[in-house]
Every structure is written in C-alpha cells, then in structure tokens.
N, C-alpha and C positions, 0 to 999 in steps of 0.2 A: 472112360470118363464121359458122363453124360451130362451137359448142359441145358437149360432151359430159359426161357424169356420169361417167365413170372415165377416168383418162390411158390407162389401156391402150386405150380404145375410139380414143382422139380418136387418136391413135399409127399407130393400124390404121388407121383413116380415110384419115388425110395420109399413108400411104404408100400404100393403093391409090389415094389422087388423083394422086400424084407418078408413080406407076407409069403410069397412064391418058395424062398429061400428056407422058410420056417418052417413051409408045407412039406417042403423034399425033405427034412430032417426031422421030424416029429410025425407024430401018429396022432397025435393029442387034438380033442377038439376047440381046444382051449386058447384064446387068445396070445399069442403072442406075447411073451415080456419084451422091452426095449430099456438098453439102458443107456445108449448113448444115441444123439443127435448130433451130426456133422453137418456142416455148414461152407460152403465157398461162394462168393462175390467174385466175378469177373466186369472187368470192361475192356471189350474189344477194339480193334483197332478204330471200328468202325466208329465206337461211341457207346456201343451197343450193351446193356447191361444182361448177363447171363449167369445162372444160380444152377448151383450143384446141391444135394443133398442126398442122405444115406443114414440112416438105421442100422444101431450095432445089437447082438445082444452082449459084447459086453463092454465095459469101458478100457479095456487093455486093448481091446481089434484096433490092426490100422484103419486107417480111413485115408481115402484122396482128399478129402474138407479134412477143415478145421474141427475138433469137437467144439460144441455151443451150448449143449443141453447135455445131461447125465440124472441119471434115476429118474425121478417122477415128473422133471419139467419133459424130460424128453418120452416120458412116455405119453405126457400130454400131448405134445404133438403129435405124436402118434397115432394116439385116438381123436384127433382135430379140434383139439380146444386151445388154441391157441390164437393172437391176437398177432395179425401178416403187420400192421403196422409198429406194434412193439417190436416186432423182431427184425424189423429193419431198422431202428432208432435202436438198439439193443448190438446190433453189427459195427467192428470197429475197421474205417474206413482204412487204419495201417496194415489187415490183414485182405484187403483185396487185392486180387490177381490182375495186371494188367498184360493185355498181348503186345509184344512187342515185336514179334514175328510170327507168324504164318504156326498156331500151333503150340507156340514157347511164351510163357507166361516169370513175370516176378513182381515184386509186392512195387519196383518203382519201374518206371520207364529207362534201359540205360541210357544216359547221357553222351557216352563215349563215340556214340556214332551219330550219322547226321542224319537218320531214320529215328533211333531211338531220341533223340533231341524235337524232332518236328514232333512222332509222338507225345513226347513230355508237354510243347506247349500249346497242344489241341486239348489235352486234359487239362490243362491249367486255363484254358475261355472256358470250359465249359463246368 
C-alpha cells in the first residue's frame, strides 16, 4: 500500500504503475485502456491527510481503494482531465480510513479504548 500527501501525486503514481504494469503484459504500442479508478482518503493519527490510488483494467480486479470512477470517467483520469477539486467534493467523507494505531486503519476511530477515544476527539476539533 502506497500513500501520498496530495491526490495529484498518488494519481501520478498509479498511472505510471499501471503504465509499467501494461508494459510487462502487452507488446502493443498503444495506449493503455483503464476501466476502473480506485480511490482511498486516509487521516493519520497525526492529522495528516494521505491518498492511495490505482488503475485497474478491469472493473471486477480487487483493488486496496475503493472504486470511484469506471469506463470513460476513469479513463479520464487517466489521461489527466480531470478536475483535483471536484474529486475531493465528489469523495464520501464515511468511506475515509482513519489510523488508529501504528499501521491499522477503519472508517471510525474505536471508541472502546482510551487511545481510540482521545483519537476520536482530535478528529472531532478539527
């Protein structure tokens, strides 16, 4: 799992792996199809917001993210036409990941302990 500190970086990442990925498996000089765009929001313990992303060719692959885009939106992104602030007003803040230890992520902070409680309400000031 690879994280990034801006979605543009993580975007560029997972298309030059997908690009790398398409190379080792085709001969073709031909652009790349892409049909799915996956997508994950983290906030670290820190505060700190950090973006996963990955390029499928198809919409049945797993993916570590969420899918976000499929057929022609995700190929847009693909090929960079796409709009970083629509796609963060576009992201649903119930499927962000939060750390709540060292490593281990889930969509809330647990409450049950008195780390994942102080957690909960440094996310909740800010």
């Amino acid at each position: 799992m690879s994280m990034y500190a801006t979605l543009e970086e993580a975007i560029e990442i997972a298309r030059e792996e997908y690009l790398e990925a398409s190379r080792d498996s085709s001969n073709d000089d031909e652009s790349p199809a892409v049909h799915q765009f996956s997508l994950q929001k983290y906030v670290m313990q820190d505060g700190e917001i950090m973006w996963e992303a990955e390029f499928m060719a198809d919409e049945n692959d797993a993916a570590d993210a969420l899918p976000f885009r499929t057929g022609e939106a995700a190929q847009a992104i693909f090929d960079g036409d796409y709009d970083e602030t629509e796609l963060r007003a576009e992201w649903l803040e119930e499927n962000t990941l939060h750390e709540w230890d060292e490593g281990e992520y889930q969509y809330e902070p647990p409450l049950d302990t008195e780390e994942g409680q102080t957690a909960a309400d440094e996310w909740e000031e800010r």
